[in-house]
C-alpha positions, -999 to +999 in steps of 0.1 A: -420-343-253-387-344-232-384-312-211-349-288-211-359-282-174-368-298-143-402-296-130-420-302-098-457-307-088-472-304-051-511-312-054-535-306-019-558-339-025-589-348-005-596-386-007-632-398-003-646-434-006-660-447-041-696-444-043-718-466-023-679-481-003-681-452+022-691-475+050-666-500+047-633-504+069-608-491+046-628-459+039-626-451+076-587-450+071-589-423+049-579-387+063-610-360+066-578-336+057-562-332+028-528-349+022-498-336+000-491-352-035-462-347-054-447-354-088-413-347-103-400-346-143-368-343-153-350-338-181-333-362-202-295-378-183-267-367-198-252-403-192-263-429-215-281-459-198-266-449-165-294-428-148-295-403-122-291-413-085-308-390-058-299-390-022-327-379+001-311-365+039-329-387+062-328-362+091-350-340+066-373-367+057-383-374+090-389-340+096-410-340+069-428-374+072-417-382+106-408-417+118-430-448+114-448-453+148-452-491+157-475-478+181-503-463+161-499-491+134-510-511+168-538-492+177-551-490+142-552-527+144-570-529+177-596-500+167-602-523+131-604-559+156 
């Protein structure tokens, strides 16, 4: 069913390892916290095959999400060697 409005979706999820995998390395990556999940509909374009373009600010996404830190991808590698 197409919708006449937008809608948005903002889930709290706390991930846990599949049975019996809790002791391997990836399942240590996964946050004791729960993370934000998000989903968006929208309704049908008014333009014919030519979609919707969104722009997202970049100084609000990294306030949001902050920026990618090369330093803790490093550690994380160290901590896993």
């Amino acid at each position: 069913k197409e919708r006449d409005l937008g809608l948005f979706i903002l889930h709290f999820v706390k991930g846990r390892a599949p049975k019996g995998e809790e002791s391997k390395k990836e399942a240590t990556l996964i946050p004791s916290d729960p993370v934000v999940a998000w989903g968006i509909s929208l309704p049908e374009s008014k333009y014919e095959d030519e979609g919707e373009e969104f722009i997202v600010n970049t100084v609000k996404f990294r306030e949001l999400f902050g920026e990618d830190d090369e330093d803790d991808d490093q550690e994380a590698e160290l901590e896993a060697s």
